[in-house]
C-alpha positions in Angstrom: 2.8 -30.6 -53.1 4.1 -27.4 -51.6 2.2 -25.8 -49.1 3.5 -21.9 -49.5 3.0 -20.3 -46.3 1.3 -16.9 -45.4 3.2 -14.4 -44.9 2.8 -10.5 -42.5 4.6 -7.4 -41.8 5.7 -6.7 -38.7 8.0 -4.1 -36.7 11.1 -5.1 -35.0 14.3 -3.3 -33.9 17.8 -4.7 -33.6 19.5 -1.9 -31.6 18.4 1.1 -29.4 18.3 4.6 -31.2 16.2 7.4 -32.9 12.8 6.2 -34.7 15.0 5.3 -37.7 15.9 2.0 -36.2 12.3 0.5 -36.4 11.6 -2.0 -39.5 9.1 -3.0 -41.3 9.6 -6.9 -41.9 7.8 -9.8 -43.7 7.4 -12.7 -41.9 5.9 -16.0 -42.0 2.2 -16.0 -40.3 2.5 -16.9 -37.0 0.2 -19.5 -35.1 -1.3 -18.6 -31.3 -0.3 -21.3 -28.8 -3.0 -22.4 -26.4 -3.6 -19.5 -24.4 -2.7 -16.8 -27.3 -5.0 -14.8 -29.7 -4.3 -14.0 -32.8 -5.4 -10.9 -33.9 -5.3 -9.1 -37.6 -5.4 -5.5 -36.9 -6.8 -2.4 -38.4 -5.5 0.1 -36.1 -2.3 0.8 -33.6 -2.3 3.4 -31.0 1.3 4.6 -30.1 2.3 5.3 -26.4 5.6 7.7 -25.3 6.3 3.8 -23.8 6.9 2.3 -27.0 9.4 5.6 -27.7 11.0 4.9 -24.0 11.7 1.2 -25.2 12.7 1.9 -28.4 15.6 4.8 -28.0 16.4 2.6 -24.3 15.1 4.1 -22.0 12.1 2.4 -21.0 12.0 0.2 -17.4 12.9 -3.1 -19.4 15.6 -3.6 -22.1 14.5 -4.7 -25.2 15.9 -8.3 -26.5 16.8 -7.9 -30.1 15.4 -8.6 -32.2 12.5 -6.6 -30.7 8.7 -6.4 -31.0 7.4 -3.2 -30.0 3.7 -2.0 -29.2 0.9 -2.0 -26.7 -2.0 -1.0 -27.9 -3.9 -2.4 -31.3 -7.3 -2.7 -32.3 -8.8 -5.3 -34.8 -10.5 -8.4 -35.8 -9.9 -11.8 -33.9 -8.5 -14.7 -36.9 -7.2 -17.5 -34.7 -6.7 -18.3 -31.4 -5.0 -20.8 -29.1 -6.7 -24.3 -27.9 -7.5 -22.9 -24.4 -8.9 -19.8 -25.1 -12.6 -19.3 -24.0 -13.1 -15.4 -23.8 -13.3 -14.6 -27.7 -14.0 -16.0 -30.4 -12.7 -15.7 -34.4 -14.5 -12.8 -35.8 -14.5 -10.7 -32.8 -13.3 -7.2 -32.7 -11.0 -6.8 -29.7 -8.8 -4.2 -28.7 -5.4 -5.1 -27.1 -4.8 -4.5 -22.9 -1.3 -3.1 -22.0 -0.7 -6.3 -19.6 2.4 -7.7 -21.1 6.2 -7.3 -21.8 7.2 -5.7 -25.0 10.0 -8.5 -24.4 7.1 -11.1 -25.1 4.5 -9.7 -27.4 4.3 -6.5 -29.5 1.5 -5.0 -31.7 3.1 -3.3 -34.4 1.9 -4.9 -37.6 -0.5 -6.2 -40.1 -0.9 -9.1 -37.5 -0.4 -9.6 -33.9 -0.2 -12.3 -31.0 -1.1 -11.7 -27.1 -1.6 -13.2 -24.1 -5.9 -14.1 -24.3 -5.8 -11.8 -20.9 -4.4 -8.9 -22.9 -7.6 -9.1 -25.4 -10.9 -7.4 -24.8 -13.9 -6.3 -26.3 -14.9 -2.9 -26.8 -18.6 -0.7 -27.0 -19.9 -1.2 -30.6 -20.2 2.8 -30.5 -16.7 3.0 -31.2 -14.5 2.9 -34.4 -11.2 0.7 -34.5 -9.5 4.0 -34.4 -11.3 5.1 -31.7 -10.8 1.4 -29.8 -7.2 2.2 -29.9 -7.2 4.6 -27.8 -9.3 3.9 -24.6 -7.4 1.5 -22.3 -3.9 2.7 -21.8 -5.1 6.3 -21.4 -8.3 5.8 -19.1 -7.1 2.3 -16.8 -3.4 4.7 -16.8 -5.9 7.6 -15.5 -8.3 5.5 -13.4 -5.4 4.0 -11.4 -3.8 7.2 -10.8 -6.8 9.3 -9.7 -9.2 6.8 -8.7 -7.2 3.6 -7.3 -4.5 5.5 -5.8 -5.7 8.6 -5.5 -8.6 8.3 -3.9 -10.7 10.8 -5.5 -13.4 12.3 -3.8 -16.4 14.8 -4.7 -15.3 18.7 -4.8 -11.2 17.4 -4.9 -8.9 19.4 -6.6 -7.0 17.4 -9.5 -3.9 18.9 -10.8 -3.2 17.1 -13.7 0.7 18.0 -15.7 1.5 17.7 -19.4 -2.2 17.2 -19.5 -1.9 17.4 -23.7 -1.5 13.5 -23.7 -4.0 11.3 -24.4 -3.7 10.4 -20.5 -3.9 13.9 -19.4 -7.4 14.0 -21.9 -8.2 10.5 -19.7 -7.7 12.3 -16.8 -9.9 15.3 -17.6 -12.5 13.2 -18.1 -12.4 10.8 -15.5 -11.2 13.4 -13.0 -15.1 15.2 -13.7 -16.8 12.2 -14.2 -15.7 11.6 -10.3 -17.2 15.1 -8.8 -13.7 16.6 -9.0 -11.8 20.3 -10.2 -9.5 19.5 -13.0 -6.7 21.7 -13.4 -4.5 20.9 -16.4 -1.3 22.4 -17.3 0.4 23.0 -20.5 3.9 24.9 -21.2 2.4 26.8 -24.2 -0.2 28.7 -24.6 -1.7 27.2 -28.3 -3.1 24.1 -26.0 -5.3 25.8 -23.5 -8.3 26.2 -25.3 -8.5 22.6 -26.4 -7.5 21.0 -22.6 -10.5 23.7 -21.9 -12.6 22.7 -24.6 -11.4 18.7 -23.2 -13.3 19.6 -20.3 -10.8 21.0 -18.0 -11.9 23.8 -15.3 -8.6 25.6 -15.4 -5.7 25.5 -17.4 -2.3 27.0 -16.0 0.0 28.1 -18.6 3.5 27.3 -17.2 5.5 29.0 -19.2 3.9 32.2 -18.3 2.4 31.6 -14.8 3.5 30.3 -11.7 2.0 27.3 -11.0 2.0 27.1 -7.3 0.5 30.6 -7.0 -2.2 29.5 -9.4 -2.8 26.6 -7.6 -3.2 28.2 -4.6 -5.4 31.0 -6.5 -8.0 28.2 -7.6 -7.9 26.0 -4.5 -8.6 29.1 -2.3 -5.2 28.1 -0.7 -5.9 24.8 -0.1 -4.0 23.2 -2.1 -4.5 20.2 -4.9 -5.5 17.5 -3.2 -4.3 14.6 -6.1 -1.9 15.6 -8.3 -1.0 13.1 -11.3 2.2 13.7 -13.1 3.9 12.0 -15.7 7.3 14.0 -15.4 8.8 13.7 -12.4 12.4 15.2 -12.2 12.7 18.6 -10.6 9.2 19.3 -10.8 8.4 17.5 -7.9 9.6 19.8 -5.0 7.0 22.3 -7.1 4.6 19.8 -7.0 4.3 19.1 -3.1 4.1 22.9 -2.8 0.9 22.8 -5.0 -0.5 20.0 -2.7 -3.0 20.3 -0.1 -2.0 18.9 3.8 -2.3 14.5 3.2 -2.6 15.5 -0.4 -1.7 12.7 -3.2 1.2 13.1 -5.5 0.7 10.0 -8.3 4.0 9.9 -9.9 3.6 7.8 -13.4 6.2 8.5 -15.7 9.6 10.1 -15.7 9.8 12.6 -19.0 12.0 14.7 -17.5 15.6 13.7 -17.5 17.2 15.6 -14.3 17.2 14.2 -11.0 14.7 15.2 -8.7 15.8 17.1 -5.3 12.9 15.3 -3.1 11.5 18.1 -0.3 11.2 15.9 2.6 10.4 19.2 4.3 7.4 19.8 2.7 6.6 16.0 2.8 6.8 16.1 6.5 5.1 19.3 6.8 1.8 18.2 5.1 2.1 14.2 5.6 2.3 14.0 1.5 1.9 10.8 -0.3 4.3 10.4 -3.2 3.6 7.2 -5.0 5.3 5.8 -8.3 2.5 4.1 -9.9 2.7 2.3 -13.4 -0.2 0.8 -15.6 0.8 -2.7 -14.8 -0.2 -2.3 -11.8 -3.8 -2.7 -12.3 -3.5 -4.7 -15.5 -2.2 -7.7 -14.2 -4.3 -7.5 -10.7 -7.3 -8.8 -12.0 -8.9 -7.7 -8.6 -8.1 -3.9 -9.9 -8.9 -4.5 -13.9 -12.4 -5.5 -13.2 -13.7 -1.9 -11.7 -11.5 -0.2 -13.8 -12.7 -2.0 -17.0 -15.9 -1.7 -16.1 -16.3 1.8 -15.5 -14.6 2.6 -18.7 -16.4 0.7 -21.1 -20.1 1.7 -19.6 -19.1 5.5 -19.7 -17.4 4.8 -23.4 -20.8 3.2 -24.4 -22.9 6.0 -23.0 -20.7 8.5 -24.2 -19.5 10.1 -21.1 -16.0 9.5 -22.1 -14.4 10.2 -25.2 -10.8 8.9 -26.6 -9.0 12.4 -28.1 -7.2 11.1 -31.1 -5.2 14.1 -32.6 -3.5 12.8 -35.8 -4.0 9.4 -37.7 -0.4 7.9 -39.7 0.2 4.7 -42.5 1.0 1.9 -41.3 4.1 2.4 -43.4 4.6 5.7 -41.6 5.7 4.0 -38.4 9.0 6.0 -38.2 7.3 9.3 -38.9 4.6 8.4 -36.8 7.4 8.3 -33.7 9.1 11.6 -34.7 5.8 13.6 -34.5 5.3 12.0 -31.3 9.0 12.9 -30.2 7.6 16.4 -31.3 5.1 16.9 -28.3 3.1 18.3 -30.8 -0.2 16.2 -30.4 -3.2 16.9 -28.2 -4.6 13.0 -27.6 -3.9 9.9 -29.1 -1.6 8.7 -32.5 -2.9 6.1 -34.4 -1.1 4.3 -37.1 -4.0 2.5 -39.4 -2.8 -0.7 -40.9 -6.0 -2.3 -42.7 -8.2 -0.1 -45.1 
């Protein structure tokens, strides 16, 4: 008797490139090993990450063929011999805490490390579950671990559109602080406003140190958290306050960065490059982190922003909108009905 086996989609890549390159493959089900979850998922949250790995440009290389994704959201259907912390029949949300090299969460089905698995507050859809931990630990690390936040400081938080820069809104008031967002167009401000934001400086038509300065009553911000890096930065420590904070976390900008030792000097600045990973594998850092996300998720003090929803066989189109830097919060791609 033959035994046919079950068989998924997945998404994999064989070269680096535009969204074209990812593919939508059948493959036989895989089995967890011991300390491995298997999980079949309803929803994927995409991450300007995944577009950095994909097109190579990401801070690893990807082995082809690749896997691709962080962040996934679904029902637990098997898991590996050693694995104590869920159960099948759980719904889990996925952790960023691994290499896309290892594991990846685009598809009808997907295997992590049990450390990468959580639960999340029952108050939330699967949509919605896909789109709390790498925005909110991303933000907590930056403006909470690092930064040191403190009642009354002034946050300046940059391409603040993203479903981190929502995060940090939130989080950044939830702590006693001013957020000020920025945006380069005008059509976002009302929403980072409406997102909770206490100003909102329009860079394309103001200058964002004098409007710094305007709102901090000269002082300066004292944490700024910026995902772009690049020639920005010697703006940035002129928007900082004396020991102020800059949290660098991502590098969307291509040019190099002049660094203003001057102004460093001047105001004993701390830059800091800061990644996710950083408090996802510290299990010393995950636990506050975790924990004071999912209590203000359940009581409704934060909120993920999730701007547009895709198919599941809409991945590629689902990259070029985010490409677009059109969205205001989160992507999702659903996968089960």
């Amino acid at each position: 008797m033959i035994i046919e086996k079950k068989r998924t989609r997945i998404v994999k890549f064989y070269e680096t490139g535009t969204a074209e390159v990812l593919k939508i493959e059948e493959v036989d089900l895989p089995e967890p090993s011991e300390n491995e979850v298997r999980i079949k998922v309803d929803a994927i949250g995409l991450n300007r990450a995944e577009v950095a790995f994909r097109s190579g440009a990401y801070l690893e290389t990807p082995n082809f063929p690749s896997l691709i994704g962080y962040e996934a959201s679904g029902v637990v259907e098997a898991v590996g011999n050693k694995v104590t912390s869920v159960e099948i029949g759980d719904k889990v949300s996925t952790i960023p805490s691994f290499s896309m090299n290892d594991y990846g969460v685009y598809g009808e089905t997907a295997i992590v490390p049990e450390h990468a698995v959580s639960n999340y507050p029952k108050n939330l859809t699967s949509e919605e579950a896909t789109a709390i931990w790498m925005p909110f630990i991303t933000a907590y690390g930056g403006i909470v671990t690092n930064g040191k936040i403190k009642k009354d400081d002034a946050v300046l938080i940059t391409a603040a559109s993203s479903s981190v820069g929502f995060a940090a809104i939130e989080i950044t008031k939830l702590k006693g602080g001013i957020a000020i967002a920025t945006t380069r167009k005008r059509a976002k401000k009302q929403q980072l406003l409406d997102a909770g934001a206490d100003y909102v400086i329009v860079t394309e038509e103001e200058d964002l140190v004098d409007r710094v300065m305007e709102i901090t009553n000269e002082k300066g911000a004292n944490i700024i958290f910026d995902p772009i890096s690049g020639p920005i930065i010697e703006t940035l420590t002129k928007a900082a306050a004396p020991l102020g904070r800059i949290i660098e976390y991502g590098s969307l900008s291509s040019e190099s960065a002049k660094f203003p030792f001057g102004q460093m000097l001047q105001k004993r600045l701390t830059v800091q490059g800061y990644i996710l990973m950083d408090i996802t594998t510290n299990p010393e850092k995950l636990k506050p982190a975790k924990q004071f996300i999912f209590e203000a998720l359940e009581k409704g003090k934060l909120t993920p922003t999730i701007d547009k929803t895709f198919d599941f066989e809409d991945i590629i189109e689902a990259h070029k909108y985010m490409e677009s830097n059109q969205q205001l919060g989160k992507i999702i791609v659903k996968v089960s009905s």
